[in-house]
Biopython code that builds the backbone (N, CA, C, O; Angstrom):
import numpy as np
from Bio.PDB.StructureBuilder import StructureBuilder

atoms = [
    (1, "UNK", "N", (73.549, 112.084, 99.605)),
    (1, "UNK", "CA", (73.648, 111.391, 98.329)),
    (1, "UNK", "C", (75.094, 111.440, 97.839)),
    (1, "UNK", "O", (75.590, 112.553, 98.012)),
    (2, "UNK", "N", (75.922, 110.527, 97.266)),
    (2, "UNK", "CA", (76.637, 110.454, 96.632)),
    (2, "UNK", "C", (77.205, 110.918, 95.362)),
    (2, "UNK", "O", (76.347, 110.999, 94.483)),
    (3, "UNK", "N", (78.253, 111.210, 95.039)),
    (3, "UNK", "CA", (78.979, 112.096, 94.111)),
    (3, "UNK", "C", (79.501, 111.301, 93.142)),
    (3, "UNK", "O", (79.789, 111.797, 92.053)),
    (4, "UNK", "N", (79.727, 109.756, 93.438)),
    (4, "UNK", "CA", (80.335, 108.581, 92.392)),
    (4, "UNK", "C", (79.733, 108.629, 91.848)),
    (4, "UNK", "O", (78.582, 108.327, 92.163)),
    (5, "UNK", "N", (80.114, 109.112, 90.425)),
    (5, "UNK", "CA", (79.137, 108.127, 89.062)),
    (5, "UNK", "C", (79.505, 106.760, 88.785)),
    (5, "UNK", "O", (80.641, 106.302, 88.907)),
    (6, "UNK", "N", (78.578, 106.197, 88.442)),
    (6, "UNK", "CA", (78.366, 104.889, 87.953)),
    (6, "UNK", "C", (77.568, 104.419, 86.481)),
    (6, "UNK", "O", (76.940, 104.944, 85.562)),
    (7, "UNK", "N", (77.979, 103.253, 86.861)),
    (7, "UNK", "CA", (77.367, 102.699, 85.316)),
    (7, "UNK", "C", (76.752, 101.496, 85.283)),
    (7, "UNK", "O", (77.331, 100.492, 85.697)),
    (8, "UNK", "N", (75.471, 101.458, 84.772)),
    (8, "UNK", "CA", (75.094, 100.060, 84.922)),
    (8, "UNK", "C", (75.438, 98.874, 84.172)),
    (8, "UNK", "O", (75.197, 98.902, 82.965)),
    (9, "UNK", "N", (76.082, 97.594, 84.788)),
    (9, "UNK", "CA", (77.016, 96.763, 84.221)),
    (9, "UNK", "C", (76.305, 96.308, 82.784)),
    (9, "UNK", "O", (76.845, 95.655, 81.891)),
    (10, "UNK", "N", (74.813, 96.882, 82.807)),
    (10, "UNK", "CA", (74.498, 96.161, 81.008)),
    (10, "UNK", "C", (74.668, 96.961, 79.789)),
    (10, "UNK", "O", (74.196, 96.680, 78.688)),
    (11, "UNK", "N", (75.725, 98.466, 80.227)),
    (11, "UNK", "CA", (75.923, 99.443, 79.384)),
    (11, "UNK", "C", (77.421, 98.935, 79.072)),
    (11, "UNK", "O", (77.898, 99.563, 78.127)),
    (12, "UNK", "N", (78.063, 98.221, 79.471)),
    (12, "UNK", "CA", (79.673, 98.028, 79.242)),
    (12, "UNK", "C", (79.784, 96.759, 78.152)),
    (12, "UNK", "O", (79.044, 95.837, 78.495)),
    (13, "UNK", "N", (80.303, 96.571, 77.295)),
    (13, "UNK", "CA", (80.183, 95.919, 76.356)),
    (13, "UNK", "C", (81.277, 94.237, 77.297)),
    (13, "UNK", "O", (82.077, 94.285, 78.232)),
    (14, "UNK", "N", (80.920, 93.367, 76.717)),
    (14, "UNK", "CA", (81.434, 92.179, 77.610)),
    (14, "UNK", "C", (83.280, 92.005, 77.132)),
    (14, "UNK", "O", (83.991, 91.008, 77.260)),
    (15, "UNK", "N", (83.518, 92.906, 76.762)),
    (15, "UNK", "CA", (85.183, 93.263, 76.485)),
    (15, "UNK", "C", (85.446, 94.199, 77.270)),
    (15, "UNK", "O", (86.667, 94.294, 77.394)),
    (16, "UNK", "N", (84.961, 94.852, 77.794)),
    (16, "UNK", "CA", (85.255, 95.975, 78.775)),
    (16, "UNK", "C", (86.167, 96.008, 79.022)),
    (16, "UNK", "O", (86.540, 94.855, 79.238)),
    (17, "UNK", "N", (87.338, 97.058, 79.239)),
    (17, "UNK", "CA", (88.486, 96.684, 80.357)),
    (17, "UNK", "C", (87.920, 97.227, 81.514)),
    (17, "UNK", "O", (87.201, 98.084, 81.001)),
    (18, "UNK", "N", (87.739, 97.326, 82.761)),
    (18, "UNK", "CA", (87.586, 97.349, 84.095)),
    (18, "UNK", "C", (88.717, 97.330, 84.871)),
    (18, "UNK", "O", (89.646, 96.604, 84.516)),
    (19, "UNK", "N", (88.832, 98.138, 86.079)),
    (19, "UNK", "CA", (89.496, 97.448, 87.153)),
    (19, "UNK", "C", (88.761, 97.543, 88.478)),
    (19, "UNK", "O", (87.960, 98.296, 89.032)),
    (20, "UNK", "N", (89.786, 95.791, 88.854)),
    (20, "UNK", "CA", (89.121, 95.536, 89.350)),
    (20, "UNK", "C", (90.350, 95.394, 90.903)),
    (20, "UNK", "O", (91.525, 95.103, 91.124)),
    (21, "UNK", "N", (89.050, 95.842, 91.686)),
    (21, "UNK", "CA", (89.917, 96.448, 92.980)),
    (21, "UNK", "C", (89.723, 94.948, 94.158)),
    (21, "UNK", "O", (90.372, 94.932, 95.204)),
    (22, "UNK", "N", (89.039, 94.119, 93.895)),
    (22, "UNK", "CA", (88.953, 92.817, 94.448)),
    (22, "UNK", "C", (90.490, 92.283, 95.470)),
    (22, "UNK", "O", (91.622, 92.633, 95.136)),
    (23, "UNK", "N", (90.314, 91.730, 96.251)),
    (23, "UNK", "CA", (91.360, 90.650, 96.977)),
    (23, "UNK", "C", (91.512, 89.683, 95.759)),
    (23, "UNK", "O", (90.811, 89.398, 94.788)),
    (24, "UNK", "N", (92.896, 89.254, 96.297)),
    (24, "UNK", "CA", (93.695, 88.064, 95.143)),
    (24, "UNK", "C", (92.714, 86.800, 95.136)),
    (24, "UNK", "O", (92.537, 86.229, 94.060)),
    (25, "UNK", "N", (91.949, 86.252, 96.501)),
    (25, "UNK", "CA", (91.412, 85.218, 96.005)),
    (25, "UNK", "C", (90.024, 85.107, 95.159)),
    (25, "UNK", "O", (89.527, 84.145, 94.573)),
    (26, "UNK", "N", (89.465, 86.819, 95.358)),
    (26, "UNK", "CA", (88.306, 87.124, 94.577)),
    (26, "UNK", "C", (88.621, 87.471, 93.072)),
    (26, "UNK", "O", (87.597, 87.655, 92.415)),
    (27, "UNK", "N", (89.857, 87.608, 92.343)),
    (27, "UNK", "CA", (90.385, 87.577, 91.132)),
    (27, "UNK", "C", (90.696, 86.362, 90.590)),
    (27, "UNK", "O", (90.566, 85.862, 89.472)),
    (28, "UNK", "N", (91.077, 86.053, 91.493)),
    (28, "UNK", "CA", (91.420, 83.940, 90.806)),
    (28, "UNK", "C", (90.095, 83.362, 90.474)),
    (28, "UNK", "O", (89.903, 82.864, 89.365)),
    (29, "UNK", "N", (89.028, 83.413, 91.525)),
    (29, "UNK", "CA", (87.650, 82.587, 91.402)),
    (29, "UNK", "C", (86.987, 83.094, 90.107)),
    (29, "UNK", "O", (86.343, 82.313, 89.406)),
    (30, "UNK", "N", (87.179, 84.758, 89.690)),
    (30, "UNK", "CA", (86.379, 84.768, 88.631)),
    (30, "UNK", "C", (86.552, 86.442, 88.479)),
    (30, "UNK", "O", (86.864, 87.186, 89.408)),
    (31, "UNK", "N", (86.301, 86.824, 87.205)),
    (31, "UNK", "CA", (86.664, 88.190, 86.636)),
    (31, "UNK", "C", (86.337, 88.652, 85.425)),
    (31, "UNK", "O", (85.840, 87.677, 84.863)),
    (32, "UNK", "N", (86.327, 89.143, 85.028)),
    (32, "UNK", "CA", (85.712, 89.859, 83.611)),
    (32, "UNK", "C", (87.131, 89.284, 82.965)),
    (32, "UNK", "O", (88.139, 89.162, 83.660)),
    (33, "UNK", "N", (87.106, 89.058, 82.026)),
    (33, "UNK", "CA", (88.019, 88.790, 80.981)),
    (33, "UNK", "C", (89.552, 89.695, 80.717)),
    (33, "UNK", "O", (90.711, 89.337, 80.926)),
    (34, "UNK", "N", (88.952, 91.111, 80.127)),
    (34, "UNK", "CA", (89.827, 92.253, 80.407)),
    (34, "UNK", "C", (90.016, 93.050, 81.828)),
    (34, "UNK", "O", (90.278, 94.240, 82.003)),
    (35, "UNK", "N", (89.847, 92.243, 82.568)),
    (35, "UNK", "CA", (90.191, 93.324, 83.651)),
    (35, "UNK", "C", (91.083, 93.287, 84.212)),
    (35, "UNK", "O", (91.554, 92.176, 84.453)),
    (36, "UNK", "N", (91.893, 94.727, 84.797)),
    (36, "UNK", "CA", (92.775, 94.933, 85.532)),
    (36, "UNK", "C", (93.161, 95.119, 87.293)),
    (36, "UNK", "O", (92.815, 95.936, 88.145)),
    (37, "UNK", "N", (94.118, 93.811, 87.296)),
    (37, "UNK", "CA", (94.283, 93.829, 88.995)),
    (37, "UNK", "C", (94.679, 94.505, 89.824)),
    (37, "UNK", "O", (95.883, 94.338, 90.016)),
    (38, "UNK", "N", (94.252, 95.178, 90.398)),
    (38, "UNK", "CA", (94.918, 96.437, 91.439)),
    (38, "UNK", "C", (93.779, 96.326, 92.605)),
    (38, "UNK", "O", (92.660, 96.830, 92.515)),
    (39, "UNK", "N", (94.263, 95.581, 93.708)),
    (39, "UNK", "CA", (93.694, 95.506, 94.854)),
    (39, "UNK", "C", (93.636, 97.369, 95.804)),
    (39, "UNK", "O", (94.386, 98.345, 95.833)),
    (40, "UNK", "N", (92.482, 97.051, 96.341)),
    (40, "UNK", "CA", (91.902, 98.319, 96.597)),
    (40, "UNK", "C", (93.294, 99.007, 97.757)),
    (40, "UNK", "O", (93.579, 100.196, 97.896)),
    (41, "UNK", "N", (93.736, 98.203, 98.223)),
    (41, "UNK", "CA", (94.567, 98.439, 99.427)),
    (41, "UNK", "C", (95.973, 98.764, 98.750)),
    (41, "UNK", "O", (96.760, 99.553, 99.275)),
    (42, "UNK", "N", (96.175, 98.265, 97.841)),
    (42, "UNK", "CA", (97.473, 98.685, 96.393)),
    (42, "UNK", "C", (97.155, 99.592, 95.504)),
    (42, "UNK", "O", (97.798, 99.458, 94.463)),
    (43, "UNK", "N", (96.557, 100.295, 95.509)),
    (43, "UNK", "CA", (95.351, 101.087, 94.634)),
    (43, "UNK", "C", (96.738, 101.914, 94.317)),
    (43, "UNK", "O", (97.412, 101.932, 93.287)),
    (44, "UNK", "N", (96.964, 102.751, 95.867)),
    (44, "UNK", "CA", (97.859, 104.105, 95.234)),
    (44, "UNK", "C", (99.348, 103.614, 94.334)),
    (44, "UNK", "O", (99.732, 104.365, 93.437)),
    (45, "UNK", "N", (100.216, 102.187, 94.670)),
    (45, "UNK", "CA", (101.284, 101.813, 93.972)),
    (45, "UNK", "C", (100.803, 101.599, 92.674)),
    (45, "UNK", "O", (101.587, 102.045, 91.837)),
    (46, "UNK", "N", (99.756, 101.056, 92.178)),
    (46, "UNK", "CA", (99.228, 100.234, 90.881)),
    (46, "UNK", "C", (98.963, 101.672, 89.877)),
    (46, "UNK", "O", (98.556, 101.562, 88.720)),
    (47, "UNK", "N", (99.159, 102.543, 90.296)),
    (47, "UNK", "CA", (98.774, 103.798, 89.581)),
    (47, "UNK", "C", (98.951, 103.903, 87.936)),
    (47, "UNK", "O", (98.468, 104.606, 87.049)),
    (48, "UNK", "N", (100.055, 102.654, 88.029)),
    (48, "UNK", "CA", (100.634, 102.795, 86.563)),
    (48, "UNK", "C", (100.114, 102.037, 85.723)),
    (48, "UNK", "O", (100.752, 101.764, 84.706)),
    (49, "UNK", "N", (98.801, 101.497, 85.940)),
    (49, "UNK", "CA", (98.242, 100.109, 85.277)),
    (49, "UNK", "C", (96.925, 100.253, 84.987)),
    (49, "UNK", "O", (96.164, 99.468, 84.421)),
    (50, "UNK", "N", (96.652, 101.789, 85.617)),
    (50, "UNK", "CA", (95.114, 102.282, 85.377)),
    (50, "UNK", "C", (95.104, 103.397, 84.417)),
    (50, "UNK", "O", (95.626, 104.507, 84.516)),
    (51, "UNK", "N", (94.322, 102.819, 83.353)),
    (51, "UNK", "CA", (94.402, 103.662, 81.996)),
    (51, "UNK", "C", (94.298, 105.071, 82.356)),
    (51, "UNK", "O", (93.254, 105.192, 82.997)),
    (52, "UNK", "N", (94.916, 106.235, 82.239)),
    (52, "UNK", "CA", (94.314, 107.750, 81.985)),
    (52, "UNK", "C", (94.276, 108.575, 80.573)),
    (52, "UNK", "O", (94.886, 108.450, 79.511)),
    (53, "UNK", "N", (93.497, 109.278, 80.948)),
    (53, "UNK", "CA", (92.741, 109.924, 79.779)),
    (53, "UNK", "C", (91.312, 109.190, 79.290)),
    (53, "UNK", "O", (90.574, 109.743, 78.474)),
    (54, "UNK", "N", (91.037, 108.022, 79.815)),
    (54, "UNK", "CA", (90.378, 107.211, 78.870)),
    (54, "UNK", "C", (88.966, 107.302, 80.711)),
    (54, "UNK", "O", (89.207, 107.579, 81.886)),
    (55, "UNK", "N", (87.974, 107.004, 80.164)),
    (55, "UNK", "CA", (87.179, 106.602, 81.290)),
    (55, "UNK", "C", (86.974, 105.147, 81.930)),
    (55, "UNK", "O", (86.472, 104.196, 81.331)),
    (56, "UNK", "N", (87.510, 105.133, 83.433)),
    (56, "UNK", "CA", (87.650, 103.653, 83.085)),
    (56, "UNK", "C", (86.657, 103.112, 84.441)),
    (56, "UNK", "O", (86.726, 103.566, 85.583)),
    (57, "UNK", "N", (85.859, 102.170, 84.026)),
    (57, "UNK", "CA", (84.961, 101.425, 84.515)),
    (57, "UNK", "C", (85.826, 100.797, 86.170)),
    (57, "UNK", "O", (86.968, 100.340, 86.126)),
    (58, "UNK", "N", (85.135, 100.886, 87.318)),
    (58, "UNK", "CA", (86.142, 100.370, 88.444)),
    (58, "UNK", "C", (85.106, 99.421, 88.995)),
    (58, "UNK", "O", (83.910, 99.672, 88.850)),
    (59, "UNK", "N", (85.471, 98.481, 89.541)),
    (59, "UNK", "CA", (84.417, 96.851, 89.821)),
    (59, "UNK", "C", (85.312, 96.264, 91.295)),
    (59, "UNK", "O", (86.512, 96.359, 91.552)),
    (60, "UNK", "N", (84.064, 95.575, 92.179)),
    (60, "UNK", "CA", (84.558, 94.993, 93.131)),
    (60, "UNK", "C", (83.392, 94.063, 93.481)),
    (60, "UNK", "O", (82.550, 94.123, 92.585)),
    (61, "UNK", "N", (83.070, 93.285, 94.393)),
    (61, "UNK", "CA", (82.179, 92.513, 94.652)),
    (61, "UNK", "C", (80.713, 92.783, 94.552)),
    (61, "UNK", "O", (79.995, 91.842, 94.215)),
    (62, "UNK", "N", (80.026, 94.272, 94.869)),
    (62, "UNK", "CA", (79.130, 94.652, 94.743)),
    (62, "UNK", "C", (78.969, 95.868, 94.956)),
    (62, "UNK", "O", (77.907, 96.148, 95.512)),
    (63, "UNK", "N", (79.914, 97.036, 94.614)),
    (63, "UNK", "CA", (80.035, 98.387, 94.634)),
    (63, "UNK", "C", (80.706, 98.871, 95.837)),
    (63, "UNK", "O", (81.454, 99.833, 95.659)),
    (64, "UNK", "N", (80.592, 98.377, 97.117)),
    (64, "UNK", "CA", (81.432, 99.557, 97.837)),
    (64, "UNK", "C", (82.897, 99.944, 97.628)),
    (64, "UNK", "O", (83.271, 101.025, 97.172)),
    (65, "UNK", "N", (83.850, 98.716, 98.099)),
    (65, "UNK", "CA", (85.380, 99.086, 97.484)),
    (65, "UNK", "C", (85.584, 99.899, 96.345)),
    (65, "UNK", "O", (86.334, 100.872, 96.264)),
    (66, "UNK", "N", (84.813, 99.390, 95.423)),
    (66, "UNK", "CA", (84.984, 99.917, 94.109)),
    (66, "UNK", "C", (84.745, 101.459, 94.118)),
    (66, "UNK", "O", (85.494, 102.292, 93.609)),
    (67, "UNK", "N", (83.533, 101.710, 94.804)),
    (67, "UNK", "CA", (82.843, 103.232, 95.312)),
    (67, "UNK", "C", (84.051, 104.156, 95.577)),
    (67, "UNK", "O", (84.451, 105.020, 94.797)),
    (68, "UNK", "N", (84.570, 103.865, 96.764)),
    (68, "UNK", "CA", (85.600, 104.432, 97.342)),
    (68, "UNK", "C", (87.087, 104.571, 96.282)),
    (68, "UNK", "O", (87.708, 105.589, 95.976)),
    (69, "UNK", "N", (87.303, 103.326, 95.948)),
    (69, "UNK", "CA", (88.110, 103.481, 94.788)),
    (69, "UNK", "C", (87.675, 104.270, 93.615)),
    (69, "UNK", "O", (88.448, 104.362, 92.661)),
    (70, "UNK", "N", (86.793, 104.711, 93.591)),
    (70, "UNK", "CA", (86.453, 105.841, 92.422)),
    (70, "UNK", "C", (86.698, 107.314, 93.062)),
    (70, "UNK", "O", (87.267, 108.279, 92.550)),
    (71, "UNK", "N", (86.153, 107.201, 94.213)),
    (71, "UNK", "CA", (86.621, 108.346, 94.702)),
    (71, "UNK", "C", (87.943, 108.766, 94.614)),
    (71, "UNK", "O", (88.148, 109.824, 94.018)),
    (72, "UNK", "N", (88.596, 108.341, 94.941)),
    (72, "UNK", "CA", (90.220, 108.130, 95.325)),
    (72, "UNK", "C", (90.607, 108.259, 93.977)),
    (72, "UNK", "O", (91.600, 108.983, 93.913)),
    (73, "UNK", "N", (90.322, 107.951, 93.129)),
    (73, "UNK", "CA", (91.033, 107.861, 91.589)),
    (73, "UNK", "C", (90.322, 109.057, 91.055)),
    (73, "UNK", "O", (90.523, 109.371, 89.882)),
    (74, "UNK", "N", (89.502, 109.765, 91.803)),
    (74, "UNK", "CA", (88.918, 111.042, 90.851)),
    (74, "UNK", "C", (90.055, 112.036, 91.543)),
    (74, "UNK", "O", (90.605, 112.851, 90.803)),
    (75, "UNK", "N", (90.373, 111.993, 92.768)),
    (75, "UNK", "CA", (90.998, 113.095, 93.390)),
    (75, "UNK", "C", (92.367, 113.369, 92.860)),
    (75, "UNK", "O", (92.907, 114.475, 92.815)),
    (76, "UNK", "N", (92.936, 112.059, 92.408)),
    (76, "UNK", "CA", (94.082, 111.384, 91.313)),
    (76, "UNK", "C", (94.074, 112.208, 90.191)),
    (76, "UNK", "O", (95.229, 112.288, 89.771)),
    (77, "UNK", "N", (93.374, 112.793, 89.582)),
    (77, "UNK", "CA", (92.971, 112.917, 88.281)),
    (77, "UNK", "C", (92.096, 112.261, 87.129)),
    (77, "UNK", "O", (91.715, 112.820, 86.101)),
    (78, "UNK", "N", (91.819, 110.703, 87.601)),
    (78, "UNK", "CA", (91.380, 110.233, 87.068)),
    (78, "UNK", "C", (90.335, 110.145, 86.710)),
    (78, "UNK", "O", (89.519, 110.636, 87.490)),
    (79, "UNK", "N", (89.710, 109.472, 85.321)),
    (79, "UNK", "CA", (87.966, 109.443, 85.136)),
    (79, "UNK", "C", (87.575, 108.460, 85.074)),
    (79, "UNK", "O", (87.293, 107.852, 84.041)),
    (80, "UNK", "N", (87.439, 107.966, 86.565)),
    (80, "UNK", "CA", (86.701, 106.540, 86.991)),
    (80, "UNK", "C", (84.985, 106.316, 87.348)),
    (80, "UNK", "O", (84.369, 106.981, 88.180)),
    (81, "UNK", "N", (84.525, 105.440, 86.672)),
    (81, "UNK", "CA", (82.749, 105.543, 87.259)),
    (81, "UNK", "C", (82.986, 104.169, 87.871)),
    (81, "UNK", "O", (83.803, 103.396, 87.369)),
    (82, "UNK", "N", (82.232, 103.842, 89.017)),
    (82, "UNK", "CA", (81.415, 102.948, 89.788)),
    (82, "UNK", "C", (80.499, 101.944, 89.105)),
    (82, "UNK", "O", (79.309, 102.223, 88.959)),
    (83, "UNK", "N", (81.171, 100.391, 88.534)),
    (83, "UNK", "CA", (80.264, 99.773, 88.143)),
    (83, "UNK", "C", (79.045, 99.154, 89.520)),
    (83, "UNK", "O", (79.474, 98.409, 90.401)),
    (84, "UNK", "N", (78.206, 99.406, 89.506)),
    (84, "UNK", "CA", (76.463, 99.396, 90.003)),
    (84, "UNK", "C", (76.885, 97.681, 90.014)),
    (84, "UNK", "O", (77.407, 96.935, 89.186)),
    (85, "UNK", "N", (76.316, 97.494, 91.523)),
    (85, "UNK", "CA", (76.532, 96.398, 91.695)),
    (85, "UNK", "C", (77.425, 95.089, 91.205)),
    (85, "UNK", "O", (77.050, 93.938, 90.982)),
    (86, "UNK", "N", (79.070, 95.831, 91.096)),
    (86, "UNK", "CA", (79.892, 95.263, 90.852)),
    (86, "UNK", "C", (80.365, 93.668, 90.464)),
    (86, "UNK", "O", (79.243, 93.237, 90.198)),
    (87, "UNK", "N", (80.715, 93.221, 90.383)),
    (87, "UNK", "CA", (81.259, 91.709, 90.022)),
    (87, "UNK", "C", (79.651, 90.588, 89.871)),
    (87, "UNK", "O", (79.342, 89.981, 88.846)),
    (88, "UNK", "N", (79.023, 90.584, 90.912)),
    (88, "UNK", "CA", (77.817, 90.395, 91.695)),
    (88, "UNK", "C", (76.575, 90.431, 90.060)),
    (88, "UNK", "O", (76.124, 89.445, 89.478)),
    (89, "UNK", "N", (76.391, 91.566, 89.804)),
    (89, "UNK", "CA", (75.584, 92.347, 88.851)),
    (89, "UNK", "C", (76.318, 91.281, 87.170)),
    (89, "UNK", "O", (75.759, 90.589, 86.320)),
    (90, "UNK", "N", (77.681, 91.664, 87.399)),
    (90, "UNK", "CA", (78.443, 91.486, 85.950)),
    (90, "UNK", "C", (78.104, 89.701, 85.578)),
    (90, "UNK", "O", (77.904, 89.154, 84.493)),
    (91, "UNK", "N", (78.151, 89.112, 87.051)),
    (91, "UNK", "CA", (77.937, 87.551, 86.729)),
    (91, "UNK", "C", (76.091, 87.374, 86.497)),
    (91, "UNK", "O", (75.421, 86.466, 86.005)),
    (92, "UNK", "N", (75.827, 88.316, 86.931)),
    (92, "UNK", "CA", (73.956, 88.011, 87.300)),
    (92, "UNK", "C", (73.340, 88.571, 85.714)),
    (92, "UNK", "O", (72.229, 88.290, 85.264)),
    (93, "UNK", "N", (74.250, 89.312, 85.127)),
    (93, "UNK", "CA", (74.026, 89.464, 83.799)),
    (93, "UNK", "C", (74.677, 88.885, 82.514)),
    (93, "UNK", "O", (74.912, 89.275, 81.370)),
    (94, "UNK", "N", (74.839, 87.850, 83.201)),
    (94, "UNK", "CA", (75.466, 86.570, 82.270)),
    (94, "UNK", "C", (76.749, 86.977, 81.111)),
    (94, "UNK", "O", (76.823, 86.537, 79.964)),
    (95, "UNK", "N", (77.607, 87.837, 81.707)),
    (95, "UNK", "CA", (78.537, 88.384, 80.885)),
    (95, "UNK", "C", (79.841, 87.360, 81.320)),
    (95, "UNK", "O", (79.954, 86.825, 82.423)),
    (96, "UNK", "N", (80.694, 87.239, 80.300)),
    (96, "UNK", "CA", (81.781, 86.499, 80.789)),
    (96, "UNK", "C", (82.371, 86.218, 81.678)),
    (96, "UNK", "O", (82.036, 86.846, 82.682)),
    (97, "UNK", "N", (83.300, 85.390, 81.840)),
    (97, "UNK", "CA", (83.989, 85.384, 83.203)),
    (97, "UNK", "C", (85.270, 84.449, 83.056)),
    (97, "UNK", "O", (85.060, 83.361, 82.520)),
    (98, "UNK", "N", (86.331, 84.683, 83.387)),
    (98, "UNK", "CA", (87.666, 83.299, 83.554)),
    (98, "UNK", "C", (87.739, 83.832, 84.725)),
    (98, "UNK", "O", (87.127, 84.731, 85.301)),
    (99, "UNK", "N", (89.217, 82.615, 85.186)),
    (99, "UNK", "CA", (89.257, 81.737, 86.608)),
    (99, "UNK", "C", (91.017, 81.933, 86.495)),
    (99, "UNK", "O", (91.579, 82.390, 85.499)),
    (100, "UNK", "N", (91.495, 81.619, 87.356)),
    (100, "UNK", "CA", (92.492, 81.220, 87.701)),
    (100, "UNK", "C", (92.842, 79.948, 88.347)),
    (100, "UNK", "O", (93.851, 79.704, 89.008)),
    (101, "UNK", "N", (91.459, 78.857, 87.940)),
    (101, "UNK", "CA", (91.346, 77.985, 88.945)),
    (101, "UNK", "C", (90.939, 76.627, 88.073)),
    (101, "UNK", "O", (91.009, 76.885, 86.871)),
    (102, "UNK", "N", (90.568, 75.370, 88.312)),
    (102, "UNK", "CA", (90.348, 74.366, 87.284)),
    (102, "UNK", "C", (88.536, 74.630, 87.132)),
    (102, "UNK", "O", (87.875, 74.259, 86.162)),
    (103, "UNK", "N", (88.081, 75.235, 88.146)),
    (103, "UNK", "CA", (86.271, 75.253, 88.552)),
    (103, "UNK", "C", (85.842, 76.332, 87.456)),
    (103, "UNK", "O", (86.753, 77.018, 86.993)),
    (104, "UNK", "N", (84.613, 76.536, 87.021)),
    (104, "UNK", "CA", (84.218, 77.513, 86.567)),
    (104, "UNK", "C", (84.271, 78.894, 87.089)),
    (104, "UNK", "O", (84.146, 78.926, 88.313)),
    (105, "UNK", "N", (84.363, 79.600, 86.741)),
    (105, "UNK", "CA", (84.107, 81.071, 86.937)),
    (105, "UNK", "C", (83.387, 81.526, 87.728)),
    (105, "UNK", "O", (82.217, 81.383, 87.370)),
    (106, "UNK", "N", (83.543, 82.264, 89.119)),
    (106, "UNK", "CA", (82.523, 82.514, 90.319)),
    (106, "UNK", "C", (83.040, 83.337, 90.815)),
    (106, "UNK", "O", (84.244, 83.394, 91.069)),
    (107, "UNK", "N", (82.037, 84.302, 91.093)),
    (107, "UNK", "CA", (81.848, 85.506, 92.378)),
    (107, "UNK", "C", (82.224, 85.145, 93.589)),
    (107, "UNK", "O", (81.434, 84.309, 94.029)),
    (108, "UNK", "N", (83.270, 85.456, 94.500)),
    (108, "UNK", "CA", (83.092, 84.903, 96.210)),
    (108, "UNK", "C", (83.154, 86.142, 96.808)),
    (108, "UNK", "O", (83.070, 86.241, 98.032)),
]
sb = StructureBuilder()
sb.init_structure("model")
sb.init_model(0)
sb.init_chain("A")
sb.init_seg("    ")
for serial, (resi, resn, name, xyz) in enumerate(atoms, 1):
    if name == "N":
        sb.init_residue(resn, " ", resi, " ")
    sb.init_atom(name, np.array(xyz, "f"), 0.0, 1.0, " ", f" {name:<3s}", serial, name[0])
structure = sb.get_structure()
């Protein structure tokens, strides 16, 4: 069993800040509003862009990246939980979303 805590995406208020550990073209198609870009593979440079002290919600397509990226940010110091079925969950619970793109807002 696993040691990540998590959170289920209908406990985060739809302002959330998040980060979000996604690839660049999975941030353009669609994203929580407040969230912050730090690709999982940039994780350790982006260090400076992930809130501390504060607990901060971590999101990716449907929990694994994100998983691992919690891990990694606890060993950091940080107090990161695992949003539960990540990006996936956040759109399936009809919570906001912008684009970087002219199309609506979408999960890829």
């Amino acid at each position: 069993m696993s040691n990540v805590p998590e959170i289920d995406v209908t406990q985060l208020s739809d302002d959330a800040v998040v980060l979000d550990v996604r690839e660049k073209d999975e941030w353009t198609a669609g994203r929580a509003p407040n969230a912050i870009y730090a690709p999982l593979a940039d994780l350790p440079t982006s260090l400076g862009n992930v809130p501390h002290g504060e607990q901060i919600p971590v999101i990716c397509r449907s929990g694994g990246r994100s998983s691992r990226a919690v891990e990694w940010l606890q060993r950091e110091g940080f107090d990161p939980v695992n949003v539960a079925g990540g990006m996936k969950a956040w759109a399936a619970a009809g919570k906001p979303m912008v684009a970087d793109t002219d199309e609506d807002p979408k999960v890829i």
